[in-house]
Backbone bond lengths (Angstrom), bond angles and torsions (degrees), N, CA, C in turn:
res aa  C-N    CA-C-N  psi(-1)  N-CA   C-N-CA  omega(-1)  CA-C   N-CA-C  phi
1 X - - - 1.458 - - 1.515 110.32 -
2 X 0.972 117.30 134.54 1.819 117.70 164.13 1.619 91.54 -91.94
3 X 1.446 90.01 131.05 1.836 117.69 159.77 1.207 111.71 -143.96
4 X 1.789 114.94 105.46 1.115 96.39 171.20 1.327 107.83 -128.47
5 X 1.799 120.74 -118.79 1.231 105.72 -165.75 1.490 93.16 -178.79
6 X 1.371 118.00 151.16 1.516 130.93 164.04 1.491 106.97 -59.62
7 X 1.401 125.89 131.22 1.153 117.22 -174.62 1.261 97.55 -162.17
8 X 1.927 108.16 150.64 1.547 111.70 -141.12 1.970 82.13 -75.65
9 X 1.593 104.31 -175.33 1.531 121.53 -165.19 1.782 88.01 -140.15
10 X 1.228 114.53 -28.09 1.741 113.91 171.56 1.719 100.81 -10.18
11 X 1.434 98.01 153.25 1.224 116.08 -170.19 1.436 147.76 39.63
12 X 1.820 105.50 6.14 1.453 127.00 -179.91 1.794 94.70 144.89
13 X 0.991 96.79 149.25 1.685 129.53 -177.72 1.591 94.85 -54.97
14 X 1.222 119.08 -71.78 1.443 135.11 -176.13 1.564 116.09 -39.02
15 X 1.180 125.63 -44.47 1.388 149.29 168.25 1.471 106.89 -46.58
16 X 1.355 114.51 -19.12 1.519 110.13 -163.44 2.212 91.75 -78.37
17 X 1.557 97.15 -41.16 1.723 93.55 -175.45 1.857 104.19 -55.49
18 X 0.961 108.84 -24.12 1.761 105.50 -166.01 1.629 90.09 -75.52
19 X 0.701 123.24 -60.22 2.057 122.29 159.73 1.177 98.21 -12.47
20 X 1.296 94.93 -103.65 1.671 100.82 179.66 1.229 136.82 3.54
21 X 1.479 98.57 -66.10 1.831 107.27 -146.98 1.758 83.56 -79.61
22 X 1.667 120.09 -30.83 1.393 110.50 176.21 1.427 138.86 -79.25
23 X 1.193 101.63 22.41 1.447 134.76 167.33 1.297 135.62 -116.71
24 X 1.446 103.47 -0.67 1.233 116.88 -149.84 1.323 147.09 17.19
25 X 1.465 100.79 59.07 1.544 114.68 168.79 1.574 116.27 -96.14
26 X 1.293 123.53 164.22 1.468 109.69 -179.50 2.004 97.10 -152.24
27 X 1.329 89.07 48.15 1.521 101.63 167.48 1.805 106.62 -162.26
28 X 1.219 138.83 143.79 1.188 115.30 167.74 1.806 104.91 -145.37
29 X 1.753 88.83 178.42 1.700 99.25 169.12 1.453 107.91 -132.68
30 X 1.448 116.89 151.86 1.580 103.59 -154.80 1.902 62.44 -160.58
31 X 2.092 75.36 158.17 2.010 97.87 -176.35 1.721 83.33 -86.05
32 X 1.474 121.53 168.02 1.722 116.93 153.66 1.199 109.40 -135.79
33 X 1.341 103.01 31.09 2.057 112.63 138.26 1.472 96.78 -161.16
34 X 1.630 121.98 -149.45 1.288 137.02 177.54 1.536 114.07 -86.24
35 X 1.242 128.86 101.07 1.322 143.12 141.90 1.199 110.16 2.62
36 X 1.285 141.58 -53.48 1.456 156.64 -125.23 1.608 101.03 -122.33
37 X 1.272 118.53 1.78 1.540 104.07 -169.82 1.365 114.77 -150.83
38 X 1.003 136.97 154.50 1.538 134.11 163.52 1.323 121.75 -77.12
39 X 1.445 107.70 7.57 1.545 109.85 -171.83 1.220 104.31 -109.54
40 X 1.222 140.24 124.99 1.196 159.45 177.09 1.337 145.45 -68.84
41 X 1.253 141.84 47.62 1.159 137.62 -153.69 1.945 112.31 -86.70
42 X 1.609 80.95 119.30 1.969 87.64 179.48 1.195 118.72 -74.02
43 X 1.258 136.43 136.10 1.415 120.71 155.43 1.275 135.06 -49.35
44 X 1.098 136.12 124.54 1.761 133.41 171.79 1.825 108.22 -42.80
45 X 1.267 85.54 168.93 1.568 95.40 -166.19 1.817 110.23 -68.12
46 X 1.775 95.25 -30.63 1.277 108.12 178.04 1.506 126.76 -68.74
47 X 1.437 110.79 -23.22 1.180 126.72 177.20 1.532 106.78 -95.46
48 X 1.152 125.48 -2.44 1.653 120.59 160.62 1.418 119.32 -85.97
49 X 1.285 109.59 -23.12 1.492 126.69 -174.79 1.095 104.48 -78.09
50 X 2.287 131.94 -47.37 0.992 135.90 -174.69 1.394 95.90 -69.02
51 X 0.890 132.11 -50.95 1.902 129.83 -160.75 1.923 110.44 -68.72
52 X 1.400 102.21 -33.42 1.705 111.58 154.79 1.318 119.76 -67.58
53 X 1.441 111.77 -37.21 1.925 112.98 169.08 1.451 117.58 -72.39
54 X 1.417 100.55 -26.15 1.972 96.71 -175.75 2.117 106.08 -86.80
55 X 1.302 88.53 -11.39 1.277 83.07 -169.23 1.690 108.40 -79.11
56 X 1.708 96.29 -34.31 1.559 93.84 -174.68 1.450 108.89 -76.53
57 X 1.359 104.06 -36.08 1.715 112.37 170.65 2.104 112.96 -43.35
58 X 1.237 105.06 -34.83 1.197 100.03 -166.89 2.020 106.65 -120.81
59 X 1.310 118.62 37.48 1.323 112.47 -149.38 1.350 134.32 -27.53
60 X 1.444 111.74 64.65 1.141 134.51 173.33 1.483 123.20 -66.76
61 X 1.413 158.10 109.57 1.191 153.60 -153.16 1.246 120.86 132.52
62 X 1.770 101.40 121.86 1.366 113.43 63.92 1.117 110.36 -94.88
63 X 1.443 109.65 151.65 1.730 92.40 157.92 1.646 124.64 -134.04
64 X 1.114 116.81 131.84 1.421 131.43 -163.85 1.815 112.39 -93.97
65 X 1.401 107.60 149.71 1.269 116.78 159.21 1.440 120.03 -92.67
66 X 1.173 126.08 134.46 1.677 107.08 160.87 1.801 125.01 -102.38
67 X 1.095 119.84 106.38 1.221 111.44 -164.88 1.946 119.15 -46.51
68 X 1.381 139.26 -177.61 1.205 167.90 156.29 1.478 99.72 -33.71
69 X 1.242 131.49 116.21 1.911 120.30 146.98 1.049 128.11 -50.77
70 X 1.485 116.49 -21.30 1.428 125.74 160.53 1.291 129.09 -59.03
71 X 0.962 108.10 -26.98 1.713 119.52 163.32 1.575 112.78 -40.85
72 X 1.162 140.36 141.01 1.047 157.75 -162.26 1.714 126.52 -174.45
73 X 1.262 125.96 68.96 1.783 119.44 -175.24 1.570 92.40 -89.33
74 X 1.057 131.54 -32.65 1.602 107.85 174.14 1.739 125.87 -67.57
75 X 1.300 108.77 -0.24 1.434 99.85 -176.07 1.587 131.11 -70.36
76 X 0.619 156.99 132.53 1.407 156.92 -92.06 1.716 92.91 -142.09
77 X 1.299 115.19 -25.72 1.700 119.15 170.48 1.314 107.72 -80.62
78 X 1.488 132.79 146.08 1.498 153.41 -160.35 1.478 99.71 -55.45
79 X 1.706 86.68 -70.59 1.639 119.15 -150.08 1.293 111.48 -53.59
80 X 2.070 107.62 -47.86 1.210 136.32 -135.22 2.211 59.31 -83.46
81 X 1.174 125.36 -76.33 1.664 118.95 -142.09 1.558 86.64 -68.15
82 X 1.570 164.32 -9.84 0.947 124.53 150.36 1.751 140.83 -68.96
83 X 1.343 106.04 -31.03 1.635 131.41 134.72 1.514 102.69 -9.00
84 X 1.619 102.53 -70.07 1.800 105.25 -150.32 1.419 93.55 -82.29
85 X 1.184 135.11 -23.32 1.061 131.73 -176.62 1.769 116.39 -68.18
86 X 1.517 93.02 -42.90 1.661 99.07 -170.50 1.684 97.70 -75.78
87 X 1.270 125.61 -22.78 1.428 136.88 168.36 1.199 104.85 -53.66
88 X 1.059 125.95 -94.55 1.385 124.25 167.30 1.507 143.79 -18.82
89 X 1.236 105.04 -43.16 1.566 130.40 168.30 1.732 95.68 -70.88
90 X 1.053 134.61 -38.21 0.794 120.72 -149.20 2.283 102.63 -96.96
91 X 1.226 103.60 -38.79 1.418 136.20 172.73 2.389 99.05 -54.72
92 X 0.993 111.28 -46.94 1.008 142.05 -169.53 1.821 103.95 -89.10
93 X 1.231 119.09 -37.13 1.709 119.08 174.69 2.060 88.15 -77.35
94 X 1.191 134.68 -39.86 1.469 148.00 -172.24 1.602 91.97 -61.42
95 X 1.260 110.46 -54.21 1.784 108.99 -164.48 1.563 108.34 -50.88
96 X 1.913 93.78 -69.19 1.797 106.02 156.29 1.729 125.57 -10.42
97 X 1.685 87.70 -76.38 1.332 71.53 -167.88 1.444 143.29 -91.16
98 X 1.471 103.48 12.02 1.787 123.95 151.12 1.440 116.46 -106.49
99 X 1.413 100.27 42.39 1.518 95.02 159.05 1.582 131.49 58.29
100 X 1.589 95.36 29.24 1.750 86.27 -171.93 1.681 110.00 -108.85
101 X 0.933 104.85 165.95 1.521 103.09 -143.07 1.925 92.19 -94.62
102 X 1.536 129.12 0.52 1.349 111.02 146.50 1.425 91.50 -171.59
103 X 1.572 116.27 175.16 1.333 134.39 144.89 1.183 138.99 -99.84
104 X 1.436 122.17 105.37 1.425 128.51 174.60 1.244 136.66 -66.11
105 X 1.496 129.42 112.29 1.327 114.07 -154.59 2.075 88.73 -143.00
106 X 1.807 97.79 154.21 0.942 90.28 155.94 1.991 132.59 -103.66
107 X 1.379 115.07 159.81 1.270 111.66 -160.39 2.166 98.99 -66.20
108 X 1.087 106.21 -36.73 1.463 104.24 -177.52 1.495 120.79 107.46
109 X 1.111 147.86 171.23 1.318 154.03 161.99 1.752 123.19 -87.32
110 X 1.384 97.30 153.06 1.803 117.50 -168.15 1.537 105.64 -84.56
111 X 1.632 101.35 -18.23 1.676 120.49 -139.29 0.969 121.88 -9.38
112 X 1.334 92.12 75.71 1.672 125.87 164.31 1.535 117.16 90.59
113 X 1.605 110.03 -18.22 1.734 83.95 -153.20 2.334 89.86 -120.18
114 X 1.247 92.53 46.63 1.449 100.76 167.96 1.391 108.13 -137.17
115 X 1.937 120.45 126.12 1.282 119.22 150.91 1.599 129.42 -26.60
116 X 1.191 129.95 149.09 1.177 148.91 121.51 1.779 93.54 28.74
117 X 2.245 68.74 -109.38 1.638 107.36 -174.42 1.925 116.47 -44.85
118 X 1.422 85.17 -29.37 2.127 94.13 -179.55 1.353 104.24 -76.42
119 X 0.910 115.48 -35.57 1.622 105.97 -166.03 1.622 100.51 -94.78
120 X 1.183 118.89 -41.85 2.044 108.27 161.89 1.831 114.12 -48.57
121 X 0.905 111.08 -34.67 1.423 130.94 -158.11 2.261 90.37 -76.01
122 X 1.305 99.12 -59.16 1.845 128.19 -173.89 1.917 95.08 -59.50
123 X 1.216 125.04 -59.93 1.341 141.07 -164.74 1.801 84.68 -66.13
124 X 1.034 130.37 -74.30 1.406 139.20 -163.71 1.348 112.85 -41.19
125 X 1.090 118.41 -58.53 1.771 143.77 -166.83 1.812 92.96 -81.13
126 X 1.298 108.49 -19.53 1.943 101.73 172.67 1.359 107.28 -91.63
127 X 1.491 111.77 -45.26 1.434 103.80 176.84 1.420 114.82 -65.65
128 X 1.398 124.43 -32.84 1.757 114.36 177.99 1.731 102.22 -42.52
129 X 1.647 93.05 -56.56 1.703 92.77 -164.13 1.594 118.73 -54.83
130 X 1.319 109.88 -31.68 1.680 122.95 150.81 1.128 112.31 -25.26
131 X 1.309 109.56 -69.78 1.496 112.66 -145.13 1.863 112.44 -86.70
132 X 1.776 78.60 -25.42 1.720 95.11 168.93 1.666 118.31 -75.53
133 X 1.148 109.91 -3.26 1.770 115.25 -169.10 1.436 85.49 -91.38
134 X 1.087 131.07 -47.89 1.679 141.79 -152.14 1.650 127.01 -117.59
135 X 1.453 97.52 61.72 1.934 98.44 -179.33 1.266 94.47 -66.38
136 X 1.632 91.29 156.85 1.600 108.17 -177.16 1.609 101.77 141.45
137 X 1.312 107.60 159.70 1.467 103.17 169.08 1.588 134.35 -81.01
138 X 1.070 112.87 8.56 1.729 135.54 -148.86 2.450 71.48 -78.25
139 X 1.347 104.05 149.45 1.427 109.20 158.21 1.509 112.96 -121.95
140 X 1.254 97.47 156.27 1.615 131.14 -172.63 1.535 91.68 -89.86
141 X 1.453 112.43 103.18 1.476 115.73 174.10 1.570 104.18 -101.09
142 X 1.449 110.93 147.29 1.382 113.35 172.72 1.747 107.35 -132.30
143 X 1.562 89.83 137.96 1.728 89.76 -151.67 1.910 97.81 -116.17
144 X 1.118 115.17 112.52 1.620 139.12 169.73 1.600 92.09 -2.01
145 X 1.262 103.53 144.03 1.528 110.15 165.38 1.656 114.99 -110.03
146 X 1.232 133.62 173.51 1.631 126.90 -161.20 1.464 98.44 -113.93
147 X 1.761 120.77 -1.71 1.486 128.46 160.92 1.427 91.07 95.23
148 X 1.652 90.68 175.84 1.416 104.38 -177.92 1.615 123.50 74.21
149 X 1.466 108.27 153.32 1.882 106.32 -163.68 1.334 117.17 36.92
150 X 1.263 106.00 47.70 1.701 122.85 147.02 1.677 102.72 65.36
151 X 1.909 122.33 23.91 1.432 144.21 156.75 2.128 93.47 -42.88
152 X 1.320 79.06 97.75 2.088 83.40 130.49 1.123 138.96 -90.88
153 X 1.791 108.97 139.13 1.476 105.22 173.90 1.739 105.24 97.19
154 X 1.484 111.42 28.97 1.392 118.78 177.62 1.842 99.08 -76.18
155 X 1.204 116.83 -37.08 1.404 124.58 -146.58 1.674 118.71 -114.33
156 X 1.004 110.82 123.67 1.843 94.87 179.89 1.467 127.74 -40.86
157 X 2.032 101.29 -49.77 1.577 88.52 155.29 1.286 142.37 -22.45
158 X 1.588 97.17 -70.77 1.592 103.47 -177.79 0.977 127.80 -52.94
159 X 1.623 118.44 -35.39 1.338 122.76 -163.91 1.882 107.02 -76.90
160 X 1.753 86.32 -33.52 1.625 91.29 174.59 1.521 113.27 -60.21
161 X 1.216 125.88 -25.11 1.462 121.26 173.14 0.977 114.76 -66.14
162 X 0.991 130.72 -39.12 1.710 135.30 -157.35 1.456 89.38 -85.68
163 X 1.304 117.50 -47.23 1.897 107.19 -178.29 1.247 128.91 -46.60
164 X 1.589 98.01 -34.77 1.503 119.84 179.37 1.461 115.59 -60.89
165 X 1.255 108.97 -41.22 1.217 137.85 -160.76 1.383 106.35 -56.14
166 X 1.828 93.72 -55.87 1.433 118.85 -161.59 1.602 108.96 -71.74
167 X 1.643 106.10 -52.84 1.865 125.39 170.78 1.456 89.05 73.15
168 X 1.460 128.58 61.90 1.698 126.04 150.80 1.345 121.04 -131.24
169 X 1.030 113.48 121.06 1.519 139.77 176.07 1.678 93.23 -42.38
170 X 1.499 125.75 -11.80 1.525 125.11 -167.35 1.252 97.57 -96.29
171 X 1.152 123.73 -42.33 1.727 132.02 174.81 1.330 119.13 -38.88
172 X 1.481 133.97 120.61 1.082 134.22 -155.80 1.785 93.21 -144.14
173 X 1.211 109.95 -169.49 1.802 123.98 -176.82 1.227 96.59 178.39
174 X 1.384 82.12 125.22 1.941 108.10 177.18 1.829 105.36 -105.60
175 X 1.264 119.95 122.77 1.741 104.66 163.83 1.136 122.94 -128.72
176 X 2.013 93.23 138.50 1.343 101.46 -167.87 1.268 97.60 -104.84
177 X 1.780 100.01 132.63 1.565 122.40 168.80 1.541 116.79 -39.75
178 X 0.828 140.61 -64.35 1.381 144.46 -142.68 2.085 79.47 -86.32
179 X 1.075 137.26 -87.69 1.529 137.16 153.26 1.412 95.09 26.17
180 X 1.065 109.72 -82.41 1.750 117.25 -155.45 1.255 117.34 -78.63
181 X 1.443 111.08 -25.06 1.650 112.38 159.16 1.447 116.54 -85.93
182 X 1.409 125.49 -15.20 1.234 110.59 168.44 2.014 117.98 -103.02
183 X 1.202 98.55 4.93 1.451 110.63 175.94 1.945 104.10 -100.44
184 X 1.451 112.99 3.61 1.548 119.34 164.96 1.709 97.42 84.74
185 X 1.304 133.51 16.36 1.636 118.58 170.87 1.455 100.90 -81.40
186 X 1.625 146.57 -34.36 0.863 125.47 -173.03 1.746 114.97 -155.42
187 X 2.015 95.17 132.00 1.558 66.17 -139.88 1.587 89.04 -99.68
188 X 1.119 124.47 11.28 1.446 123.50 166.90 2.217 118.25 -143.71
189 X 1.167 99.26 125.86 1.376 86.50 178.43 1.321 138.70 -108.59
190 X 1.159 92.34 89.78 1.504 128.59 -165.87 1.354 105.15 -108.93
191 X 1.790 115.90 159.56 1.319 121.00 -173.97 1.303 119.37 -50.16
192 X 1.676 124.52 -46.39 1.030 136.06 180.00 1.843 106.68 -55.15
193 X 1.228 99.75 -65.35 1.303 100.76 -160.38 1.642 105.66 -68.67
194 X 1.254 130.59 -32.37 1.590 136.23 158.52 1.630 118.84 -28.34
195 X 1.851 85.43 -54.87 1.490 88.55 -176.65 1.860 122.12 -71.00
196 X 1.433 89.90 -10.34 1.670 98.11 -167.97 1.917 90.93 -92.69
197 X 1.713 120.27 -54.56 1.136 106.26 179.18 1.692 112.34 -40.47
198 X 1.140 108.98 -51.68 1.552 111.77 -172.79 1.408 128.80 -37.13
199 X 1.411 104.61 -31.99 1.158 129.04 -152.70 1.354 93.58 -89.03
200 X 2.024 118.16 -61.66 1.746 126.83 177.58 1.627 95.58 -29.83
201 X 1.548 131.57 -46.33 1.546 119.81 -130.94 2.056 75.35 -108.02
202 X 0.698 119.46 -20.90 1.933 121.13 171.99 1.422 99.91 -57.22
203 X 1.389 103.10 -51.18 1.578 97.30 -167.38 1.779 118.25 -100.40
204 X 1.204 131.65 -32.00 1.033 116.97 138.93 1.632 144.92 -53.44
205 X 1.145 125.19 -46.74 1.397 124.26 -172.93 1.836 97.64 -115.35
206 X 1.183 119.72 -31.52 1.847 111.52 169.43 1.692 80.26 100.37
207 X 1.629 104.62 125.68 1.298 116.21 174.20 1.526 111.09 -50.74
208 X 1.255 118.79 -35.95 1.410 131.45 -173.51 1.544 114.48 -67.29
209 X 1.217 115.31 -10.61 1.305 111.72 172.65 1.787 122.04 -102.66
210 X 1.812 106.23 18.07 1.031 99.03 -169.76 1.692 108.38 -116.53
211 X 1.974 91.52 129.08 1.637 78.04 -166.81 1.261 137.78 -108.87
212 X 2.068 103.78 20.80 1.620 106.52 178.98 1.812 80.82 172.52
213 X 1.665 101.01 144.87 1.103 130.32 -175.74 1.626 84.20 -80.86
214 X 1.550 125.27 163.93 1.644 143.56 132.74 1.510 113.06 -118.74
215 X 1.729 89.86 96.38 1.871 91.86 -164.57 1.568 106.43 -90.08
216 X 0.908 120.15 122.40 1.337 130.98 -159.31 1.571 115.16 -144.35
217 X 1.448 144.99 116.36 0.894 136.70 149.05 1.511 130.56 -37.92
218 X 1.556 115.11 153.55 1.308 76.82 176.24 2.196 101.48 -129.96
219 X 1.388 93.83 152.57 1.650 104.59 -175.02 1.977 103.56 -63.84
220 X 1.267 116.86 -34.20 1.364 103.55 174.99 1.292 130.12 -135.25
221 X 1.528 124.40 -178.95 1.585 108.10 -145.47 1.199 95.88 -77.25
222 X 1.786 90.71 -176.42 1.861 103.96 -174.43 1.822 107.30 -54.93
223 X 1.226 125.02 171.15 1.131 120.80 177.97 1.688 150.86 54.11
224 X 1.910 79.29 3.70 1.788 101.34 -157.01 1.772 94.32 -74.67
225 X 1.957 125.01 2.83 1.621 98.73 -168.63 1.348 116.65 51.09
226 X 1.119 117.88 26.54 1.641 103.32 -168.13 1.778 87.96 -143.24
227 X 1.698 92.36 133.80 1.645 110.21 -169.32 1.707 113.73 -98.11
228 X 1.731 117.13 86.92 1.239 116.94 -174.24 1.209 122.43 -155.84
229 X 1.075 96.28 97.50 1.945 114.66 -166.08 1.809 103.00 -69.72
230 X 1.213 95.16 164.95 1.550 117.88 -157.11 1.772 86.38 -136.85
231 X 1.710 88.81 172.19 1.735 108.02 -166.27 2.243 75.07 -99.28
232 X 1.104 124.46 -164.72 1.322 126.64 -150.19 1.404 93.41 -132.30
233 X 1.415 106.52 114.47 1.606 107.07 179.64 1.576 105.17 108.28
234 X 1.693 116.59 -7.44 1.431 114.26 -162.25 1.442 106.74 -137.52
235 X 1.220 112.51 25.98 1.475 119.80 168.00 1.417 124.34 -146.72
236 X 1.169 139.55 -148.21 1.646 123.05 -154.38 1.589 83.54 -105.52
237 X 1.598 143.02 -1.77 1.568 109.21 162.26 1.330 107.53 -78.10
238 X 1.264 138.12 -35.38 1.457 134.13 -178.25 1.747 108.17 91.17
239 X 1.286 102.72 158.23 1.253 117.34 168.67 1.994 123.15 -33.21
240 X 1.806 70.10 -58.57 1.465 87.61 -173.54 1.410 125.18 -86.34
241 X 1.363 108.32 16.85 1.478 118.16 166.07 1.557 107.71 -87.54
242 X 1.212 97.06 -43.53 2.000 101.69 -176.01 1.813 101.45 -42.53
243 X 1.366 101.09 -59.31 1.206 134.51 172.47 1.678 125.71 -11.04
244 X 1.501 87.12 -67.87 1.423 121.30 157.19 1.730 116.36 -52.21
245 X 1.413 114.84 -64.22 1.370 128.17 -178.39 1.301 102.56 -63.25
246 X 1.180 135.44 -4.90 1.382 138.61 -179.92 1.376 131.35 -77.57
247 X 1.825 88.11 -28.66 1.349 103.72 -175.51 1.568 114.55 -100.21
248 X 1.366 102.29 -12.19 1.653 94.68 169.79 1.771 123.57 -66.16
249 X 0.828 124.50 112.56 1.339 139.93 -158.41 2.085 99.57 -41.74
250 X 1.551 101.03 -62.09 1.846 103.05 -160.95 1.816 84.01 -56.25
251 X 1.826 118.77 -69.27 1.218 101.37 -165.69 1.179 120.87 -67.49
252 X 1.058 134.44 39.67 2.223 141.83 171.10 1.669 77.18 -97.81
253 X 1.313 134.51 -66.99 1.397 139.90 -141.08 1.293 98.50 -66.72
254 X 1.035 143.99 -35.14 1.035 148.29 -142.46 1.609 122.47 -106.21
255 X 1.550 128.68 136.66 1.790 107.50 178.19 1.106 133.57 -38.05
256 X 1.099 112.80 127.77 1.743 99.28 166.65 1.871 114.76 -97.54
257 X 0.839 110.66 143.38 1.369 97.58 -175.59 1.651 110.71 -147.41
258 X 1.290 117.98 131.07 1.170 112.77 -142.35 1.522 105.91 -103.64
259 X 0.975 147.63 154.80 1.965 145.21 -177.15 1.774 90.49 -149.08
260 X 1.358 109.90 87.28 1.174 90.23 -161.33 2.066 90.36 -125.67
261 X 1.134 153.36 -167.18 1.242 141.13 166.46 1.442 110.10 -101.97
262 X 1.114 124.78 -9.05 1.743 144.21 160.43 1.559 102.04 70.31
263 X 1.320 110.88 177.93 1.775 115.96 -157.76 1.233 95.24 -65.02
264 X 1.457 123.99 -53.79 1.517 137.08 -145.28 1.447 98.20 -88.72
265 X 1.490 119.92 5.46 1.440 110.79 -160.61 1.520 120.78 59.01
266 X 1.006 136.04 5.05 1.881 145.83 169.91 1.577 107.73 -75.92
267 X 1.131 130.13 -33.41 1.154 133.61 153.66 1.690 94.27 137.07
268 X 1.401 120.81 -174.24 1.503 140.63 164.68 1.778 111.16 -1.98
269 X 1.273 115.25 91.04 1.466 121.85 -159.79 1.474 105.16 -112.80
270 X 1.167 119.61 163.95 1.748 133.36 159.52 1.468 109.04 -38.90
271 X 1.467 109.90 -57.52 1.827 96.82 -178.58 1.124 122.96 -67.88
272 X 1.555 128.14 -24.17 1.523 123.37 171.02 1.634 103.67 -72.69
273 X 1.346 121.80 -35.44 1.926 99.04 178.08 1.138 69.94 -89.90
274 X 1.039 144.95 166.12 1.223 155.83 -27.99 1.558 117.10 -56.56
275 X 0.937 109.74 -42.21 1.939 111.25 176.34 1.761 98.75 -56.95
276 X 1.153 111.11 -26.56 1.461 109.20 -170.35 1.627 101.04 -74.15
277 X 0.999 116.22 -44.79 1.738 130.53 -172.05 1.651 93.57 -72.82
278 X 0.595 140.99 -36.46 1.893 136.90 -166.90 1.718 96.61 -81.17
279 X 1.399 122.22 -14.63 1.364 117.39 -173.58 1.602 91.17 -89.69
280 X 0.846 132.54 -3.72 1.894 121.01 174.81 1.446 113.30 -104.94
């Protein structure tokens, strides 16, 4: 099984596997600059080479980027979606060129004053230019939203539109657990209902396009729209939901990767993978 986990990149890119392996994860997701800013800092050439040497050194992978919160292609202001765009493009040239096998980003909010059809239509035509800034095989993952304040991309539907939209073999979808139970797709995860979620994301987006779980408990109830992950076993999915999700065959195959607030509060720790690994 790969279980791994978001894990800090502080002090060099490469540093993120020494995380890892002390947690025992053997897949990860790491920022490849600051989250917090529009300013961008690339890695040197030398530090792409070390983060390709630690990886083979430690066969750790997959390994994922997670894009900026600042990111925003649904926003309904000019400036703010050329911004998110050059953000992105730019977060995404970083993925490329250390070799990571995608970037996870969220699609962003309309807040409020964009259609449906406008804002699928707005998201689509940003990601082309994405994907057009950055040849290479690296994919443009787009990761479920938990709904609410005018969030795109709560729903498999939707997201399946926007794929359509887009038509790239680079287009990928990551889903995060805690997301989909608090954005109302599922309100218990249980065999039954696993097998039926499974099925919405089969037929909208094609199991095959999905390229890493974000297993996450979640801090509030089903349906709350409200974005707040839990340690695993300690929030309203329960133990025995992981449990459940365990047994569906495509998501067993697939990363797990954890965003979790961890025991110590430090974030994504040894005792959550391991509780994660005892559910298979």
């Amino acid at each position: 099984m790969r279980i791994g986990a978001h894990v800090s990149a502080s002090g060099g890119l490469h540093k993120a596997f020494d995380r890892a392996q002390a947690i025992g994860a053997n897949c990860i997701q790491i920022f490849g600059s600051t989250p917090r800013s529009f300013q961008v800092i690339f890695p040197a050439k030398a530090e792409a080479e070390l983060f390709k040497k630690r990886r083979k050194e430690t066969g750790i992978g997959p390994v994922f980027l997670h894009a900026p919160y600042l990111v925003n292609l649904a926003t309904p202001e000019a400036g703010a979606l050329k911004k998110s765009i050059a953000l992105l493009t730019a977060h995404f040239k970083i993925a490329e060129a250390i070799g990571a096998e995608g970037l996870i980003f969220h699609i962003g909010s309309t807040l409020g004053k964009l259609a449906p059809e406008e804002a699928e239509r707005q998201v689509a035509a940003a990601m082309k230019a994405v994907l057009k800034g950055v040849p290479g095989k690296v994919h443009l993952v787009i990761e479920n939203a938990s709904g609410g304040g005018g969030k795109v991309g709560s729903a498999p539907d939707e997201i399946g539109r926007i794929m359509d939209l887009v038509s790239s073999p680079r287009v990928k979808v990551c889903i995060d657990t805690a997301h989909a139970f608090e954005a109302g797709l599922i309100a218990k995860y249980d065999d039954e209902n696993v097998e039926m979620f499974a099925a919405a994301w089969r037929r909208e987006v094609g199991l095959e396009n999905l390229a890493a779980l974000h297993v996450n408990d979640s801090k509030t109830v089903f349906d709350s729209k409200n974005d707040r992950h839990e340690n695993i076993g300690e929030g309203h999915i329960g133990l025995a939901g992981f449990k459940a999700l365990a047994k569906e065959k495509h998501f067993r195959e697939l990363p797990w990767l954890l965003e979790v607030p961890g025991f110590t509060g430090d974030g994504p720790d040894k005792r959550n993978v391991d509780i994660l690994k005892k559910c298979f």
